[in-house]
C-alpha positions in Angstrom: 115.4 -92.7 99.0 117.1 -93.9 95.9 118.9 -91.1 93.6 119.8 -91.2 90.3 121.9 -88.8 87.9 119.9 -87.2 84.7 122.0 -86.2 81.9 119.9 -83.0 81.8 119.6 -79.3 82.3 119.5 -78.2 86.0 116.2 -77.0 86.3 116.1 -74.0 89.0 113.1 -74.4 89.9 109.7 -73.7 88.9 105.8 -73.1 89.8 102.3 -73.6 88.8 100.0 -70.7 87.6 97.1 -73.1 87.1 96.5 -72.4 83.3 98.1 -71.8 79.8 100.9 -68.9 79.8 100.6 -67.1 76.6 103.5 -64.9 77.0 106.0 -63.8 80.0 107.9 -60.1 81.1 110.5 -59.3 83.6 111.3 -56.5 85.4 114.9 -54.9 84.6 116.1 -55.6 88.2 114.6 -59.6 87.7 113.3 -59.6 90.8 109.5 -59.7 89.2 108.0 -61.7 86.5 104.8 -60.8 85.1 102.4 -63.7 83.3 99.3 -63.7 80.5 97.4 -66.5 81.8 94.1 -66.7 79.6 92.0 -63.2 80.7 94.3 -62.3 83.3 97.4 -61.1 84.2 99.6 -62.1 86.9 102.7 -60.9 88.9 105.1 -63.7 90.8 108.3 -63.5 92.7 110.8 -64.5 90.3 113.3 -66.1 93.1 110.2 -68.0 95.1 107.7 -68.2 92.7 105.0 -66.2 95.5 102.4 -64.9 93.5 102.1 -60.9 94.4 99.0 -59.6 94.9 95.6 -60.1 92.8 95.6 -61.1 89.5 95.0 -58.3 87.4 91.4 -58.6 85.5 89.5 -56.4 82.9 90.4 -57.7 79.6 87.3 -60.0 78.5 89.3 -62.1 76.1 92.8 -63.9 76.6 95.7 -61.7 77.5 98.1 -62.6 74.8 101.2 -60.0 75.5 102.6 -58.6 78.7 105.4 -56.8 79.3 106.9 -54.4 82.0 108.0 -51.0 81.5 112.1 -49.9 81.9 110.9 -48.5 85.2 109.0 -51.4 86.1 106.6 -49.3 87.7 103.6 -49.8 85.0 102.3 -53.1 82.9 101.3 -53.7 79.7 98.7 -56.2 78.3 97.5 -57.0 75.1 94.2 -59.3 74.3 92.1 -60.9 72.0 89.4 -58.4 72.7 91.1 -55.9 70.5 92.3 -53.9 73.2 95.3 -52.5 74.9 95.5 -51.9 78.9 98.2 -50.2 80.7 98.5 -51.2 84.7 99.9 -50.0 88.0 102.2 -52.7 88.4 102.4 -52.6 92.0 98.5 -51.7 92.8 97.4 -53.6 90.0 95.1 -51.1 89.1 94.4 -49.9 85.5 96.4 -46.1 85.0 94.3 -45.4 81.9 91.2 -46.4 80.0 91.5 -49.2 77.4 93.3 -48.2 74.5 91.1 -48.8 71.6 92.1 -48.6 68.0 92.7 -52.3 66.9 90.0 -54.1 65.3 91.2 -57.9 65.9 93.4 -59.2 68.1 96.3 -57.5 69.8 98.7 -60.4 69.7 102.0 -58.2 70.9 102.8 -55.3 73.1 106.2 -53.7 74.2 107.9 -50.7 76.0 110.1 -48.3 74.0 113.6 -48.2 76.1 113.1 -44.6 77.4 108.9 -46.2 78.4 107.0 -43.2 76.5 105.6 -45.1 74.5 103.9 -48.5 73.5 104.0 -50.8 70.8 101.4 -53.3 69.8 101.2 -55.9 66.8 97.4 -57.2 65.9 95.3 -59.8 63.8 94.7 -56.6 61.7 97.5 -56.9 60.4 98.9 -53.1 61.3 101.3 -51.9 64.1 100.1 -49.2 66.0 102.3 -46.6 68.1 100.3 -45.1 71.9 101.4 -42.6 74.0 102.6 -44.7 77.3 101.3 -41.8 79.6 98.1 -40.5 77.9 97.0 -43.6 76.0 96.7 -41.7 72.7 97.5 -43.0 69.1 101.1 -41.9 68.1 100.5 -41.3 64.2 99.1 -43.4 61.9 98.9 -47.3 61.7 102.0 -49.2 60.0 100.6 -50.7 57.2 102.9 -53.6 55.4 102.0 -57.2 56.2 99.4 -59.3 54.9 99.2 -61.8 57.6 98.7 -61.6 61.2 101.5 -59.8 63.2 102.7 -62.2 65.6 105.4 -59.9 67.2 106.6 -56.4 67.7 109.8 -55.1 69.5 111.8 -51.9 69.8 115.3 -51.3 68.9 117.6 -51.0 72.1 117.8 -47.3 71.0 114.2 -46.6 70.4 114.5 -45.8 67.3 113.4 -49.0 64.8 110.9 -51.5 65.2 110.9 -55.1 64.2 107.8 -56.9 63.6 106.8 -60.5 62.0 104.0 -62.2 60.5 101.9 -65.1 59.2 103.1 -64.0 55.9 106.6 -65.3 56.4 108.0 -62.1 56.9 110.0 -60.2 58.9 109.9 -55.7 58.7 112.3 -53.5 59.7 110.4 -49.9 60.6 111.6 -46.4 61.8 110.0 -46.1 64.6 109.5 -42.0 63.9 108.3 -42.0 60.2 106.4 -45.3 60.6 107.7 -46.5 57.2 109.5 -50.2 56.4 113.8 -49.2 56.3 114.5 -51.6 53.1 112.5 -54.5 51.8 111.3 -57.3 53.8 113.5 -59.9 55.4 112.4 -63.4 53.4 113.8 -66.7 54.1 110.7 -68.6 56.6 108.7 -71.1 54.7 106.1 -70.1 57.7 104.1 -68.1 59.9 107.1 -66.1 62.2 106.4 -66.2 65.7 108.9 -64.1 67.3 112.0 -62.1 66.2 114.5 -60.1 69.1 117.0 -57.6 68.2 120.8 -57.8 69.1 121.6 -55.4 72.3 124.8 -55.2 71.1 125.0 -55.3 67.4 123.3 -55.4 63.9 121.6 -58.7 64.0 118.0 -59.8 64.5 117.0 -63.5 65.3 113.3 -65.0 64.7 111.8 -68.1 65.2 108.9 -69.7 62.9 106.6 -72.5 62.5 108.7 -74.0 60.2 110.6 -75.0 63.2 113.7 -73.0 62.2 115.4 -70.2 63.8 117.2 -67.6 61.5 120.0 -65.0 62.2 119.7 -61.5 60.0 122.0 -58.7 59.2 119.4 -55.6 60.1 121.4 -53.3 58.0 122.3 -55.9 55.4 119.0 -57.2 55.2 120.6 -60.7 54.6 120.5 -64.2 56.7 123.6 -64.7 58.4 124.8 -68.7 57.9 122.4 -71.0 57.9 118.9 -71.7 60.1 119.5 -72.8 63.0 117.8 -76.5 63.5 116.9 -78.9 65.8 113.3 -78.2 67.1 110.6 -80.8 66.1 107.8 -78.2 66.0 106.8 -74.7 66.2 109.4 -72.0 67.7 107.3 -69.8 69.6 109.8 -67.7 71.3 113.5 -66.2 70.6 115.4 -64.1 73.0 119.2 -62.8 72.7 121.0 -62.5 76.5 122.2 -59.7 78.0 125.6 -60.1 76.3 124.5 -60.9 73.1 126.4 -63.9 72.7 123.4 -66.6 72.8 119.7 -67.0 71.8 117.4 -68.8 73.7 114.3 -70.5 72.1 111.1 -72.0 73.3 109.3 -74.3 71.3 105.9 -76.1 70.8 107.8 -79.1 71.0 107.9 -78.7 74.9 111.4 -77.8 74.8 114.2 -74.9 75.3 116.9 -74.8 73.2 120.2 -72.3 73.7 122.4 -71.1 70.8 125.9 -69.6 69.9 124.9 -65.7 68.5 127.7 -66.2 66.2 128.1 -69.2 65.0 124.3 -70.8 65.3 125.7 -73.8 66.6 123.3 -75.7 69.1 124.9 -74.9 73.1 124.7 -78.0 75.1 121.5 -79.8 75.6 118.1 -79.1 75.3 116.1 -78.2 78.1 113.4 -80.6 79.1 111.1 -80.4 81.6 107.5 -78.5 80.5 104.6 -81.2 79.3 102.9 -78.2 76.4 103.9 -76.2 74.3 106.6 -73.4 75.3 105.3 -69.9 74.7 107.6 -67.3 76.0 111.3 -67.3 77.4 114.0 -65.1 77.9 117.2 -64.5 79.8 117.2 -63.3 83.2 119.2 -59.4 83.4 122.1 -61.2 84.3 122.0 -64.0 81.9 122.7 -66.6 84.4 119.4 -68.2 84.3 116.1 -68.8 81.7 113.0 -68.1 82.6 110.0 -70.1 80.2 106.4 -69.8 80.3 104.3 -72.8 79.3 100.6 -74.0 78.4 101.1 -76.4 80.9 100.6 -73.7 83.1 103.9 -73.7 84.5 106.6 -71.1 84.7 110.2 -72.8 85.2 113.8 -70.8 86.1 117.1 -72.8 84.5 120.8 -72.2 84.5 122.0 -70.5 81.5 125.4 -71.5 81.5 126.7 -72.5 78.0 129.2 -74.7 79.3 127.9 -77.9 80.0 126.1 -78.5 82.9 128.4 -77.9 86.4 128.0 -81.7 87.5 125.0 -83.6 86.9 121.8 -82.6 88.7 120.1 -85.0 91.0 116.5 -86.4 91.6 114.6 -88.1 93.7 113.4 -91.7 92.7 109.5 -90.9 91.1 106.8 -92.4 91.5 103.4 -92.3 90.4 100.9 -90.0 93.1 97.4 -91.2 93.9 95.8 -88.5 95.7 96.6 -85.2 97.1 94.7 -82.7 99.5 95.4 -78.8 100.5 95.4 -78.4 103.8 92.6 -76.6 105.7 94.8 -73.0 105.2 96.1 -73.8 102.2 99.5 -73.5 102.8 100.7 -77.2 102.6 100.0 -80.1 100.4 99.8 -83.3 101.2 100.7 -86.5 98.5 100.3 -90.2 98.5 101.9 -92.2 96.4 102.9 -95.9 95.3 105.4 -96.3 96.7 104.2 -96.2 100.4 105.0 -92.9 101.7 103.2 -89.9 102.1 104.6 -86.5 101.6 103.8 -82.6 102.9 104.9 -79.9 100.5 104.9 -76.4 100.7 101.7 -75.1 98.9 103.7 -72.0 97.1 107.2 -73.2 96.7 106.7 -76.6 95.8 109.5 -77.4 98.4 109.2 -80.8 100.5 108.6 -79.9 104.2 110.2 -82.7 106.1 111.4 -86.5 105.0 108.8 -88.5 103.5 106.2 -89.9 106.0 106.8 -94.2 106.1 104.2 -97.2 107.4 102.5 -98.5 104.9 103.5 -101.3 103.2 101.6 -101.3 99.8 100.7 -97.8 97.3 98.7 -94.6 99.4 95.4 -94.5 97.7 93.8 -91.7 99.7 95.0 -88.9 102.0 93.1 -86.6 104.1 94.1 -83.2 106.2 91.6 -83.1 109.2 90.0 -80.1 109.4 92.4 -78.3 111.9 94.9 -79.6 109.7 96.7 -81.2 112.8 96.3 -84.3 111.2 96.5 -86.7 108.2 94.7 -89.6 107.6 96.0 -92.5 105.0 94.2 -95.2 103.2 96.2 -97.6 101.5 96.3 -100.9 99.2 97.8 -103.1 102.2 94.3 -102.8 103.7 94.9 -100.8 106.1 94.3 -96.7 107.7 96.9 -94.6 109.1 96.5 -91.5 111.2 99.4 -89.1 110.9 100.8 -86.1 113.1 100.8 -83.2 110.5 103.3 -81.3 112.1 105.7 -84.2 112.7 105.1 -87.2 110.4 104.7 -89.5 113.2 102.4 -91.9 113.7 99.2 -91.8 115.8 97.6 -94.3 117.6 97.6 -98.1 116.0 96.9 -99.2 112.4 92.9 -98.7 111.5 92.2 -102.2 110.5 89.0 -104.1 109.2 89.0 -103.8 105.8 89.7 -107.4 104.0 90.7 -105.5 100.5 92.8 -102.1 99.5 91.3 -98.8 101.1 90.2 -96.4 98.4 89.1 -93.7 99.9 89.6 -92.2 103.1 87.4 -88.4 104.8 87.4 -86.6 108.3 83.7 -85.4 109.1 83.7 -81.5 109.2 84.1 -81.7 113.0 86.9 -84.0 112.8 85.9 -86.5 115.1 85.4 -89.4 112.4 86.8 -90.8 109.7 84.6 -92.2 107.2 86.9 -95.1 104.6 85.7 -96.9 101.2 87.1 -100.2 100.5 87.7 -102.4 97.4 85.8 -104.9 99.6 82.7 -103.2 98.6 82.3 -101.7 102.4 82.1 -98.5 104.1 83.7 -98.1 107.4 83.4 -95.3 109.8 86.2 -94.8 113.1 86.8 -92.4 115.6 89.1 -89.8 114.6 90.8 -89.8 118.5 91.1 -93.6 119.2 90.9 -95.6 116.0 87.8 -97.6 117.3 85.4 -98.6 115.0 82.1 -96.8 115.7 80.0 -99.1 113.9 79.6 -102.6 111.5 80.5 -101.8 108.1 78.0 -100.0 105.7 77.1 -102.8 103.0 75.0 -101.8 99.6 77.7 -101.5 97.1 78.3 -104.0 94.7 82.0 -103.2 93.5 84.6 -101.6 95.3 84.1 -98.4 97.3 86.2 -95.6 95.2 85.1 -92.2 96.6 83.2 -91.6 100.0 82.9 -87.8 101.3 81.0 -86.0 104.2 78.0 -83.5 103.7 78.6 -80.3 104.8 76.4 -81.0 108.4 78.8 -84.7 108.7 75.4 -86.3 109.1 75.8 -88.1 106.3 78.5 -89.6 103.3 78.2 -89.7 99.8 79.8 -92.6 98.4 80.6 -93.9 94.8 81.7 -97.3 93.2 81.8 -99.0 90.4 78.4 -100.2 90.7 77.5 -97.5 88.6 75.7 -95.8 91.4 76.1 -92.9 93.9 74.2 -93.4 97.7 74.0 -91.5 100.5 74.1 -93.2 104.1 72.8 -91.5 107.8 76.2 -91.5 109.6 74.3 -92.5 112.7 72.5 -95.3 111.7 74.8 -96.4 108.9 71.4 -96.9 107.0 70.9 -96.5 103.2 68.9 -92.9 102.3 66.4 -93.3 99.4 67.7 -95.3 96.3 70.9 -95.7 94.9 71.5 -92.8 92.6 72.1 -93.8 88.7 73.2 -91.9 86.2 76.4 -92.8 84.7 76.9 -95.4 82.6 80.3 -97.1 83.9 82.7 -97.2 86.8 82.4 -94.0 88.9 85.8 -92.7 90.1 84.8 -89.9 92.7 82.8 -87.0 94.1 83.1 -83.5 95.8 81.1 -81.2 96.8 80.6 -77.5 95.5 81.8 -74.8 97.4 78.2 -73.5 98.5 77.8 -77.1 98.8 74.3 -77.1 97.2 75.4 -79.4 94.5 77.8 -82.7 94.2 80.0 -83.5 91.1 80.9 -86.6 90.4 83.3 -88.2 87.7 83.1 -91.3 85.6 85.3 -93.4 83.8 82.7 -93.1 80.6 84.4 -89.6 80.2 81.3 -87.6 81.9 81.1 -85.2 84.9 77.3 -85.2 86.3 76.2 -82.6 88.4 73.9 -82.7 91.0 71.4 -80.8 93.3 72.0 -81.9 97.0 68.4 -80.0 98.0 66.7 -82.5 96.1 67.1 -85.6 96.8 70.4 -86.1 94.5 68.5 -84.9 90.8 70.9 -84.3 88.4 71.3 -80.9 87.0 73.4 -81.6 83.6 75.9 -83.9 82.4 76.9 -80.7 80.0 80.8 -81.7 80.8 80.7 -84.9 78.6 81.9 -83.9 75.3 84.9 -81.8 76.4 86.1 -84.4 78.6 85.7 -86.8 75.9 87.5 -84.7 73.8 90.2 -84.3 76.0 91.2 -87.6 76.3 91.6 -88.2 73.1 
């Protein structure tokens, strides 16, 4: 395997929560992080990544703020329903009803120290004060901005809140009387995102769409130096650490960036590793690592040092994937790739399990778990089919061999006892699972290459695609053709699947459309309904 040496930020580690992350909390201990991923919320082992439990659900509009109490024992989550929820963090069970006073979006929510009480920040542009136990409205609404509050915090003493807005602003409140302390802190040309108070001293940082970061005396009311620049777009997220020392930001230019507290100069490089916009990040308790939440979905851990880097962190040689599968139990993943091998991964980590799997000589187009997941199967671009021990990596039996052009696609039956391949050749090949024989000649009716074939659910017959333009369905037995090829799409077709009640087949185009279909009747498709969003998304 060939290494080389990045010049970058070592990058702890990281997983995949499988959509956007609006916002990120941690418990005091850092042993728990919890995420707003669109209209739920989810807790994950901060050292392994395991998510804990079931995601939490009741909110019926994206959950835009988390956090954990001091305690760590409750949750709270604010959403674009208008409402506030307050959860058993380790049932995941709500404690109270909704709390219901806002009349737009609830955009932030936070813990006073002591946890008696909650915070939010909405779209109706006031700041509202709950009882953390009962759920009941603490006073009346802070009234102040003009613009959408983007962010609300409490004082490490309890006693002020800090809040910014879309209308460039930043206010200073006592927490008690509910009134601004002083006038409001100008300076952003922009909507502010996020502001943090100092836990040590008087200052408050903020970050704003005008892709600047600014240090304020709070008593003073006055920037301190200059912004701090250097991020191409939106800052989404500022956080002080534990010390007080630096400020970490997270921007909507996909990167992390760490600063001096006191002199606003930029510390070391920027971290680079998300592929969307950065949303939330702080420091861990002991300010040795970052923690960042993503839209990509991801949630990443990085060493905080401000020194330089310790040594340069080392990767593995990329290269691009082709196709990966879950395993029947979902605990592994398996990955084929150009460069030849195949690789098993460990489905929650995201740690390789074993060395990468070697034999073919050309890029992995297709790979397979069988369903005992004992085994692998491989279909590659040197023309030939592998057969792989899961547990092991080795090899079973001899090369598969009768294609004349790159295997596509490769499927075990549901039983296991077949494998089913598509080839560029414009054939379809079926092989016993056990011995590697060919059962049968090859399945000819395409007229481009074979790019997706897949089992029904009883494994008497396959599904196939190419890029014909047409789906058709063959009798496993027989090998012969079942009704008429199936049209629909108007350009290469790139591959199928079947629903999990597997009453209806999707299939994917190179036009930019998803077609569904009924598999009770005779292949009919039910919509094509997908075809502007996944035009729009490739845009």
């Amino acid at each position: 395997m060939e290494v080389k040496r990045q010049n970058k930020r070592p990058n702890l580690g990281g997983w995949n929560t499988e959509s956007a992350i609006m916002d990120l909390g941690m418990t005091q201990d850092g042993k728990k992080v919890v995420s707003a991923n669109d209209k739920k919320i989810r807790v994950w082992d901060a050292k392994t990544g395991a998510s804990i439990g079931k995601p939490m659900s009741g909110h019926t509009g994206w959950v835009q703020s988390v956090a954990y109490s001091p305690n760590g024992e409750r949750i709270v989550s604010g959403s674009s329903d208008g409402t506030i929820e307050i959860w058993d963090a380790k049932k995941g069970t709500r404690l109270e009803k909704p709390l219901i006073g806002h009349t737009d979006s609830v955009r932030s929510v936070a813990f006073s120290p002591d946890g008696e009480k909650i915070v939010s920040g909405s779209h109706d542009c006031t700041i509202k004060i709950w009882d953390a136990r009962t759920g009941i409205p603490i006073g009346e609404p802070f009234e102040g901005h003009i613009g959408w509050i983007r962010s609300v915090v409490f004082s490490p003493n309890g006693k002020q809140i800090l809040s910014c807005s879309d209308d460039h602003t930043v206010i200073l409140w006592d927490a008690e009387a509910g009134v601004p302390i002083g006038e409001p802190f100008f300076g952003h040309t922009d909507w502010v995102q996020s502001v943090a108070f100092s836990p040590v001293d008087e200052k408050i940082v903020s970050g704003s769409n005008d892709k600047t970061i600014r240090i304020w005396d709070k008593a003073a009311g006055a920037q301190i130096g200059d912004s701090l620049k250097g991020h191409t777009d939106s800052v989404q997220s500022v956080a002080f650490s534990p010390d007080g020392t630096r400020i970490v930001s997270g921007s909507a230019d996909a990167t992390i960036r760490i600063w001096d507290a006191n002199s606003g100069a930029l510390i070391g490089r920027p971290f680079q590793g998300h592929t969307d916009w950065v949303q939330s990040v702080m420091f861990s308790p002991d300010g040795t690592r970052i923690i960042s939440g993503s839209e990509d979905g991801m949630i990443k851990v990085w060493d905080a040092k401000t020194e330089a880097p310790v040594g340069e962190s080392l990767q593995c040689q990329t290269h691009i994937v082709h196709s990966v599968a879950f395993s029947p139990d979902g605990e592994q993943i398996v990955s084929g790739s150009d460069d030849g091998t195949i690789r098993i991964w460990d489905a929650k980590t995201g740690a390789p399990i074993g060395k990468p799997i070697k034999g073919h000589t050309k890029l992995v187009q297709s790979v397979a778990f069988s369903p005992d997941g004992d085994k692998i199967v491989s279909g590659s671009d040197d023309k030939t089919i592998r057969v792989w021990d899961a547990s092991t990596g080795g090899a079973i039996g001899q090369l598969l061999r009768g294609h004349i052009d790159s295997v596509q696609s490769v499927a075990f039956s549901p039983d296991g006892q077949i494998i089913v391949s598509g080839s560029s050749d414009k054939t379809i090949r079926f092989w016993d699972a056990n011995t590697g024989a060919p059962m049968s000649e090859p399945l000819h009716g395409h007229t481009g290459s074979v790019l997706s074939v897949v089992f029904t659910p009883s494994g008497k017959r396959i599904v196939s695609v190419s890029d014909d333009k047409t789906i058709r369905i063959w009798n496993v037995e027989t090998g012969a053709l079942i009704g008429a090829p199936v049209q629909g799409h108007s350009a290469c077709m790139q591959s199928v699947a079947f629903s999990p009640d597997r009453e209806k087949l999707v299939s994917c185009c190179s036009d930019k459309t998803i077609m569904i279909w009924h598999t009770q009747a005779n292949f009919r498709r039910v919509s094509s309904f997908f075809q502007y969003f996944v035009y729009a998304s490739t845009q």
